[in-house]
Every structure is written in C-alpha cells, then in structure tokens.
ZAPA-299627 format. One record per residue (C-alpha): x, y, z. Coordinates in pm, whole numbers, padded with zeros to 5 digits, always signed. Example, Ala and Ser with C-alpha at 12.3 -4.5 7.8 and 13.67 -1.06 7.14 Angstrom:
! residues 2
+01230-00450+00780/+01367-00106+00714/
//
This chain:
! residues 351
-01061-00715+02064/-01114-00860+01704/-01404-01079+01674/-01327-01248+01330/-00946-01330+01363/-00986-01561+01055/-00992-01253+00849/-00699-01124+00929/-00502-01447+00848/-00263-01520+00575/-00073-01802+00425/+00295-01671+00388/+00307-01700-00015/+00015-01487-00030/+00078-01148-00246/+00120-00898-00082/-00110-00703-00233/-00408-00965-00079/-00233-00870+00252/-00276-00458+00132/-00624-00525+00129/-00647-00736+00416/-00485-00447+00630/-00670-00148+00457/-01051-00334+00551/-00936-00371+00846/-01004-00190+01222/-00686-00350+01332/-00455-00248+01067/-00236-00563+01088/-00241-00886+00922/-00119-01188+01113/+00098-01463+00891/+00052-01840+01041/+00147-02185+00947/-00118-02454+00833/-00145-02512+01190/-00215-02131+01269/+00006-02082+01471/+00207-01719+01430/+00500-01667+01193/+00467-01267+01135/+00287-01005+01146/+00224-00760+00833/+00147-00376+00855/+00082-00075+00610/+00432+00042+00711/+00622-00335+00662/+00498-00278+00315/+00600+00053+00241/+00939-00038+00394/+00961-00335+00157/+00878-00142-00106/+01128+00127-00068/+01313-00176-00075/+01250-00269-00446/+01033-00526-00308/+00680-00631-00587/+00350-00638-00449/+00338-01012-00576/+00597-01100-00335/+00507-01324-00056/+00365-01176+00249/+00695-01425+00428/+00925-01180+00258/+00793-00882+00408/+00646-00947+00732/+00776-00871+01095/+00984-01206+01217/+01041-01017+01547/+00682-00920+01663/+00568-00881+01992/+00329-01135+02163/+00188-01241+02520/+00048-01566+02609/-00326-01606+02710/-00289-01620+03061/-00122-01234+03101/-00293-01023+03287/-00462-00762+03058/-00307-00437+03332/+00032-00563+03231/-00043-00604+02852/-00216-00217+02864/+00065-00090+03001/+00336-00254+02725/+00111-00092+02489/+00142+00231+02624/+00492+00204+02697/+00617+00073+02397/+00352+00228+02187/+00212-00085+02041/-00146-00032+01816/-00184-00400+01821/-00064-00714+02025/-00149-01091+01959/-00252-01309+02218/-00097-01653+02201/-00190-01993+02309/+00064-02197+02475/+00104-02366+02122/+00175-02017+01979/-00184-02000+01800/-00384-01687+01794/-00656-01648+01993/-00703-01268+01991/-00567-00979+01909/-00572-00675+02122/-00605-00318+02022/-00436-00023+02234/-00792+00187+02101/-01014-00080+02252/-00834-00109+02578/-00806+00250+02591/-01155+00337+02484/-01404+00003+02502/-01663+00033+02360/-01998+00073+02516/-02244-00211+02570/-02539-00212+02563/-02598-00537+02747/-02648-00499+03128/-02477-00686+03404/-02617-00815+03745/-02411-00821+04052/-02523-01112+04334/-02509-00885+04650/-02773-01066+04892/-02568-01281+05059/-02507-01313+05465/-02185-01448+05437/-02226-01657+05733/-01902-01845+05669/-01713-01520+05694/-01847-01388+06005/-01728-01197+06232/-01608-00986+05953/-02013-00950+05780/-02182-00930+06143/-02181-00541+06043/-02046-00559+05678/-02221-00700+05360/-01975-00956+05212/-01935-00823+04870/-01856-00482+05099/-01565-00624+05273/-01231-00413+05105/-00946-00620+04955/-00681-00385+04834/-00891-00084+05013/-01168-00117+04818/-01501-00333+04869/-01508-00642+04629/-01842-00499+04499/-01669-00182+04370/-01365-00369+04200/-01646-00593+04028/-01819-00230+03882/-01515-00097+03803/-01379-00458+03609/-01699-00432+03415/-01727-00056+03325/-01347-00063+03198/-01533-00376+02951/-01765-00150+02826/-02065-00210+03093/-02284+00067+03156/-02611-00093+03318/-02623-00256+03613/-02865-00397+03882/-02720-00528+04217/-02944-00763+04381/-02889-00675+04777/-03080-00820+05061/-02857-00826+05343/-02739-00522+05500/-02861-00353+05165/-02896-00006+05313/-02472+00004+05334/-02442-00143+04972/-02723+00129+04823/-02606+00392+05007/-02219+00356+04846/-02343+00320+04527/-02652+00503+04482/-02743+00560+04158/-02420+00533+03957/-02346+00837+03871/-02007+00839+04060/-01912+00596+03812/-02073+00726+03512/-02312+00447+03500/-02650+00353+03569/-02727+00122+03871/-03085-00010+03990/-03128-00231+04249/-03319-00597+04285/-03440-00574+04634/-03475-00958+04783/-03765-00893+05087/-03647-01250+05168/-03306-01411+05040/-03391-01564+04672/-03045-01775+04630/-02812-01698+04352/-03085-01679+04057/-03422-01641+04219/-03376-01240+04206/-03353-01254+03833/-03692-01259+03840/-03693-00898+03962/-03549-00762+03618/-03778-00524+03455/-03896-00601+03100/-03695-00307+02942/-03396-00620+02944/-03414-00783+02627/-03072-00880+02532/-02854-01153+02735/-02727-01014+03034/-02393-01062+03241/-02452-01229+03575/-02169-01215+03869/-02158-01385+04182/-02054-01033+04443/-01758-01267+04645/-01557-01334+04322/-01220-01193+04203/-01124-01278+03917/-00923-01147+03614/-01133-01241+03340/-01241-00981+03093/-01654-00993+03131/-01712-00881+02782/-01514-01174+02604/-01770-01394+02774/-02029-01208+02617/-01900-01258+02290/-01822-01648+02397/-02214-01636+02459/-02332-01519+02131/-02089-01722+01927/-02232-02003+02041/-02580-01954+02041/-02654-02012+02373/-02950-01931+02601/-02724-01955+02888/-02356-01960+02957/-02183-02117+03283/-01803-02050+03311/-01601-02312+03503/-01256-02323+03605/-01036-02651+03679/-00998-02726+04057/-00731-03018+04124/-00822-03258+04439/-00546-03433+04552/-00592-03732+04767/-00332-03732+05011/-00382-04146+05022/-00287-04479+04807/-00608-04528+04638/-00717-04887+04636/-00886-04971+04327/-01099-05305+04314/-01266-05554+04138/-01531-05677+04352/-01363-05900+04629/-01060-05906+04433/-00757-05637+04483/-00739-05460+04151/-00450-05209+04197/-00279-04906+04397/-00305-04549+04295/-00080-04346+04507/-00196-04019+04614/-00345-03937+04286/-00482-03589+04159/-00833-03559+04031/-00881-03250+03775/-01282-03154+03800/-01443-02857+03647/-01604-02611+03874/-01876-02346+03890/-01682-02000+03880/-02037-01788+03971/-01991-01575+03650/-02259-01646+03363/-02450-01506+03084/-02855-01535+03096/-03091-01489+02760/-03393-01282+02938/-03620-01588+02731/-03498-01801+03053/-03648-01599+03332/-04015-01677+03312/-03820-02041+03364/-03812-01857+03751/-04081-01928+04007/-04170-01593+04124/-04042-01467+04465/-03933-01847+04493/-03547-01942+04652/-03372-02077+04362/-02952-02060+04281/-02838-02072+03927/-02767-02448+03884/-03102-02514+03949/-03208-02220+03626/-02945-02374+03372/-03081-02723+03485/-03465-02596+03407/-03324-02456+03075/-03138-02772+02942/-03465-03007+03012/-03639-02693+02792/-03425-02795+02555/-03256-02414+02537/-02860-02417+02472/-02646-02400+02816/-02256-02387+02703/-01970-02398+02944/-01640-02105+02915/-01346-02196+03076/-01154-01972+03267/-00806-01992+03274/-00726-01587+03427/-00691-01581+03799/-00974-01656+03966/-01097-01661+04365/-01436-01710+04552/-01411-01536+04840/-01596-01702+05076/-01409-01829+05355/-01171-01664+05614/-00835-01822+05464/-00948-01688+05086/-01035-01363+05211/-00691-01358+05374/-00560-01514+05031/-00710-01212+04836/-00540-00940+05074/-00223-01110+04985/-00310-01183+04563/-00514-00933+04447/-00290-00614+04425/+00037-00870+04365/-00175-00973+04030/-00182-00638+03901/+00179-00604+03872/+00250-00935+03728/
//
C-alpha cells in the first residue's frame, strides 16, 4: 500500500519526462493521471513510455498521450482475497483502488500483498469474555473459540493480522483461558510471538490494557475477539498516525428503521408525519488503536471497557479520531449473528 498517493499524481499535460521521474523514485513503478478533481484518467508505466517512444513519441509530450486509457481498477469496498487473486492471475504489479466517484484512495502492490511488511507495532486480542448471550454454545467453549468456517474466530483474527504484517501479540483471556492458551501457546505455529494478559477477575474491554508490559512503546492495535470483519488492520494503523491521534475508534454505519409513522410535534400542536423513517447512526466496531501514553489513564486491576478510556483521554485533552469502516463487518455476539457468520464468512471470500 502507498502511503503518499499525492506523489504519484499527474496532471495529463505534464511531460513526460516529469512522469519518468515520477515512476523511476518510485516503489510502485506507476504514475496515476487524474482530473482537477482527482479522479483517474490513466495510468503511466516505464513500459507505456518506452512503447510511446518506439512510437516516435517526445519526452515533452503530455503524459494524456501516452498513458493507459484501459487500466484496471476495483472499487473500495472489494474484498482484498479477490483483488490478490486478479493480481496473481492476471499478473498485475499494481492496482488502484477507487472511490465510488472514481478517486484514488490507494494503490495496491502485488509485492506488498504478497510479502507485507513486518510491523513492528503489536496487536491485542479481547479474549476474556463469557459470552453469556451465546450460551449454550460457550458453557464449555470460550467465545472467540467458537469455529466459523472450521476455524475459531480467535485464529481467523491472528491470521487477518499476521497476513498485515503483525508479529506481536497479547490475548487478554479470562474465561475458559486454559482452552484459548493451550491452542495458541506461544506462537510459534504461526511464526509469531504471543503473550498473554491474564484477567484474575474480568477487567471489561480496556481494563486489561493495563497488563501490557513497558517494553510497548509504540501505538498498538486493539481487537474486540467476537468480530469478523474484512478490514485490513494495518491501514488503520496508518489512519492512526496520519492523524496524530492518541487514540483511534473505528465505527461503522448501522441503519434503524422504525417500522412506525413517526409523529413529530410542536408542543400540543401536531407538527407532521414521518412514515417509517430510517435513522443512519455511527457505531462502535470494537477495533481501535491505543498510544501506550493513555494507559496510566487505567485504574489498575479496575473493570473498565474502552468507551470509558477514549472518554478519560478526550477530557485529557489527547486526540481520539474516528475511522470508518465500510469492509464487511459482524459482532458476533448473539445466536442469529453467529448463525449469520456460518452462512457470510466463507461466501465473502469468494466475492
């Protein structure tokens, strides 16, 4: 993924020698031609040139004369499996991600997806909870330990972050830990490192933070264990630092529909019908990044969930940004979205 897409932008009547040395200081090889709007018009590689050139094209012709009218896109909300495996297929070194306005937003590179590179940020995996709203399937089974697709949600979470470059983790367990430590043990299955925050008594959904040894200095990934989701973990880190922020929160949009006429008033007096409207509110999606500055904002060995710890920051007066997500996205917590994931989870893959 290209951090700095604004560098690899060009007007179409700029030379195309500008776009030679766009392409050659490049990792990503490619320059991308918008409008004033940026929205894509072309793309521009090493070998469009040559071909022009062979062509009896100059190197002061415009980069519109040149460039590849026919280039191949996706929109934001593709899942990243499917976009991997167009790569591969139709050997593709680079593939720009469109927004449904046809801007850029990011550019994928087959080396990246292929290879990511390693982080050196760590990511903590919410594993504590009883899952009382599930039971009878956690009465023996930890919740993030309950398989969807034939494999517990815990291990797709590990998995989703090692293939984003993740390396250390800590799973907070409390309930039923003994079944979650002795699957994972130390990692080295997985070519990782994992440590575990052991809750004595349940500490909510931020309270084991606290538990993190000192050796974490950078901002760390947090993830709620009963989530599925098919956002890419390390984009949110680099949301997180391009922001400046002590703490990030991502949300995603929930729709409420009323299924009845809203009366609206005024006072006494009959103001007006809504019928069956829609309300569009912004949710917690249980997947965050934390600046270790924020823990000592934790009570020690005290209950405390996460809204609670971005609340304590803001009236610090520390930076707490909000990422939307717009990938698909599920809390399993409930009998009917545990059934829903069964039925979703391996169908996404080959969208």
């Amino acid at each position: 993924m290209i951090n700095h897409l604004q560098e690899l932008f060009l007007e179409p009547d700029t030379p195309v020698l500008q776009a030679m040395r766009i392409i050659d200081n490049g990792a990503a090889q490619i320059a991308l031609v918008v409008d004033h709007e940026q929205r894509l018009i072309g793309t521009l590689s090493d070998g469009d040139i040559r071909r022009g050139l062979l062509h009896g094209e100059s190197l002061e012709a415009p980069a519109s004369i040149l460039m590849n009218r026919q280039f191949r896109s996706v929109r934001s909300s593709e899942n990243r499996s499917v976009v991997l495996e167009m790569m591969r297929r139709d050997v593709l070194r680079q593939v720009p991600i469109l927004d449904e306005q046809g801007r850029v937003v990011e550019l994928m590179l087959l080396q990246e997806l292929l290879n990511p590179p390693c982080l050196s940020n760590a990511a903590v995996i919410m594993a504590g909870g009883k899952g009382t709203r599930l039971r009878p399937h956690t009465e023996h089974c930890p919740k993030p330990m309950l398989p969807v697709d034939d494999k517990p949600m815990l291990e797709i979470l590990l998995e989703q972050c090692i293939a984003s470059g993740f390396r250390q983790f800590y799973l907070s367990v409390n309930y039923l830990k003994e079944q979650i430590i002795d699957h994972f043990q130390d990692g080295a299955k997985w070519g990782v490192l994992i440590e575990y925050l052991v809750e004595n008594e349940p500490l909510g959904t931020a309270g084991s933070l606290r538990l993190l040894p000192d050796t974490v200095r950078e901002p760390f990934l947090v993830l709620n264990g009963d989530v599925l989701t098919r956002f890419n973990p390390s984009q949110l880190l680099h949301f997180h630092n391009d922001h400046q922020a002590q703490a990030t929160l991502c949300v995603r949009e929930h729709a409420l529909k009323v299924p009845f006429g809203v009366v609206q008033t005024n006072g006494v007096e009959l103001a007006g019908f809504e019928e069956k409207p829609t309300y569009q509110h912004l949710v917690n999606a249980g997947v965050y990044v934390i600046d270790p500055q924020l823990l000592p904002l934790l009570p020690p060995h005290q209950f405390t969930d996460m809204p609670q710890l971005l609340e304590s920051a803001q009236a610090s007066d520390k930076r707490v940004v909000v990422c939307p997500i717009h990938e698909y996205w599920l809390d399993v917590g409930r009998p009917e979205t545990l059934q829903q994931a069964h039925r979703e989870w391996s169908a996404q893959e080959k969208l």
